[in-house]
N, C-alpha and C positions, 0 to 999 in steps of 0.2 A: 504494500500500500504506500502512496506516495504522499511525505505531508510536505508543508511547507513552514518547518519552524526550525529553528537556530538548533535546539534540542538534539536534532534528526542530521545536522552536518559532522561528521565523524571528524574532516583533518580541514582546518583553516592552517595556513601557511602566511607566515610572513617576511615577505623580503623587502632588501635595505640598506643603505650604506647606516653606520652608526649614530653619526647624528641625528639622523631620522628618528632615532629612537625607535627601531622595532620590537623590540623588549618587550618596553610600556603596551604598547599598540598587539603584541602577541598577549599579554597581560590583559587586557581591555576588552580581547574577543572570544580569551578560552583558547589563542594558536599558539603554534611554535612559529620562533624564528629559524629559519631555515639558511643554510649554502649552499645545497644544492637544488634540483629541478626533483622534485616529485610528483610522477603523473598522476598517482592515485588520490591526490588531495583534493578535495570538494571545491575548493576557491584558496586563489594566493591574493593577498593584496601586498602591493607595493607601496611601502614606505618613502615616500621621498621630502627632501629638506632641501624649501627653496635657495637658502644659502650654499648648501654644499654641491647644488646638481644633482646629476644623476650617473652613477660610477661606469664604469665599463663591464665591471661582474654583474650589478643589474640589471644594463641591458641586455647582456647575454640570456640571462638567465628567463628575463619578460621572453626576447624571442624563443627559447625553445619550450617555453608550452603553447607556440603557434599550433605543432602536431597536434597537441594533445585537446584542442577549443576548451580549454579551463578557463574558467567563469575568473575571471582578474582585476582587480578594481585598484585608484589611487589612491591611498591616504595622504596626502599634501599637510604637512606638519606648519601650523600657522600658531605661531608665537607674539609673543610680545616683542618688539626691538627687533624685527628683523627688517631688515633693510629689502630683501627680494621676497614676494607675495604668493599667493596661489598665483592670479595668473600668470608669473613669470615661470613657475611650476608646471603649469598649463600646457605652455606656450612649448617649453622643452621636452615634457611625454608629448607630446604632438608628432613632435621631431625626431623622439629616441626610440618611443613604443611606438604605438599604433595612436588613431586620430582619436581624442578623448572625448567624451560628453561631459560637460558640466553641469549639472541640473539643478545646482545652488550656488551662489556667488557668494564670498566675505561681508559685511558689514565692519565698518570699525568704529570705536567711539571715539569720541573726542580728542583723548590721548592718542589716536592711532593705532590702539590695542586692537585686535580681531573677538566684537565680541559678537555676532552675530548670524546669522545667512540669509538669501531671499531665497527664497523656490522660485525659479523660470518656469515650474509647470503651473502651480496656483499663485504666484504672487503674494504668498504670506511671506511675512518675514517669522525669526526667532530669534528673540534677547537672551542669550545664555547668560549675561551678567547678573541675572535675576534668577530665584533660586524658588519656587522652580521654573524654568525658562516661559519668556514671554512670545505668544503666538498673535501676530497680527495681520491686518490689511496693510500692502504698501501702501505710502501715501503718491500721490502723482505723481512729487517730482521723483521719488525713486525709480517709480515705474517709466518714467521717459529715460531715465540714463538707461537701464538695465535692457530696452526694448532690442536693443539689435540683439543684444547677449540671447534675449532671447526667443526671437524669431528663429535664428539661428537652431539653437536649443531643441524645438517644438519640430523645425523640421525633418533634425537629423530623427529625432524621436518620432515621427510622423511616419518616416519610411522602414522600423521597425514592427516587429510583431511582437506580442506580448511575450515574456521569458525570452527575451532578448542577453540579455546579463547573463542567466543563468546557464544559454546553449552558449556559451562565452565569444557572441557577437558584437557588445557594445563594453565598451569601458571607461566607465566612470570615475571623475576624477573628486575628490570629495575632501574638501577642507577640513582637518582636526585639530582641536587643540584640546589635550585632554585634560588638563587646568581647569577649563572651565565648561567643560561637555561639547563645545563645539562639535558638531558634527558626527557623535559618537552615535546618537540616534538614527540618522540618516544610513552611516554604513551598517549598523543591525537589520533597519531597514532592505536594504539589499541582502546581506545575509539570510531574511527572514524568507526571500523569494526561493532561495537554492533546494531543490527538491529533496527527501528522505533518500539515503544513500543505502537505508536498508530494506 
């Protein structure tokens, strides 16, 4: 019988240069941190840390479970004081993996800190600085900056079928910062699509 809950994925994988912090992020999901390519794993997510890039051993490693269509997603590690962003993060899986979906963008507060996200599919936002996190409507002017982001968004999403992620078609690049829950919801989320592996 096929379910579809976190309970029911047997191996989450996580790869990463160190800075990324995949530890914390194998810690957070119930995964290991991994060095090599494991085909039997349910889903790998890639750790990556817009400061450091993206290393030569995780590119390799992203490309060879091209064979194997494993359901693969970004954790894009968004800090306080970091000088390069998700999308600079973005912008590089783009160019080193495969073409990413973004299907929520950063918010930052006042400080510059990362405390937030918008959803490109429904246009809520989420206040993580608030405990427990705040769920809203964009107000317009966000939704006029954010529109090509995502037009964009909607279409690459438009020309998939449902369980896209999970036949390891699309891959999402998804902002964390596990400080403040950023994003931790969102990737369960997607974990919560991957089918019973028993």
């Amino acid at each position: 019988m096929n379910s579809t809950s976190l309970d029911a994925v047997k191996s989450i994988n996580i790869y990463g240069h160190v800075s990324a912090h995949p530890e914390q992020i194998a810690e957070a999901f119930g995964g290991v941190v991994q060095k090599v390519v494991d085909p039997s794993c349910d889903v790998a997510i890639f750790a990556v840390n817009p400061a450091a890039g993206i290393d030569n051993e995780t590119i390799e490693m992203w490309r060879a479970f091209d064979e194997y269509q494993t359901p693969r997603l970004i954790a894009v590690t968004v800090l306080d004081g970091m000088e390069l962003d998700f999308d600079d993060a973005v912008m590089l899986a783009n160019r080193v993996f495969d073409q990413t979906i973004t299907p929520y963008l950063v918010l930052h507060g006042e400080n510059g800190s990362p405390i937030g996200t918008i959803s490109l599919a429904s246009l809520k936002t989420t206040d993580y600085s608030t405990n427990p996190p705040t769920i809203n409507d964009a107000d317009e002017e966000l939704i006029e900056v954010v529109e090509e982001f995502r037009d964009e968004y909607l279409e690459r999403i438009d020309e998939m079928e449902d369980g896209a992620f999970a036949a390891g078609i699309i891959f999402p690049a998804i902002p964390l910062n596990l400080a403040n829950g950023l994003g931790v919801d969102v990737i369960q989320s997607y974990l919560n699509e991957l089918p019973s592996s028993s």
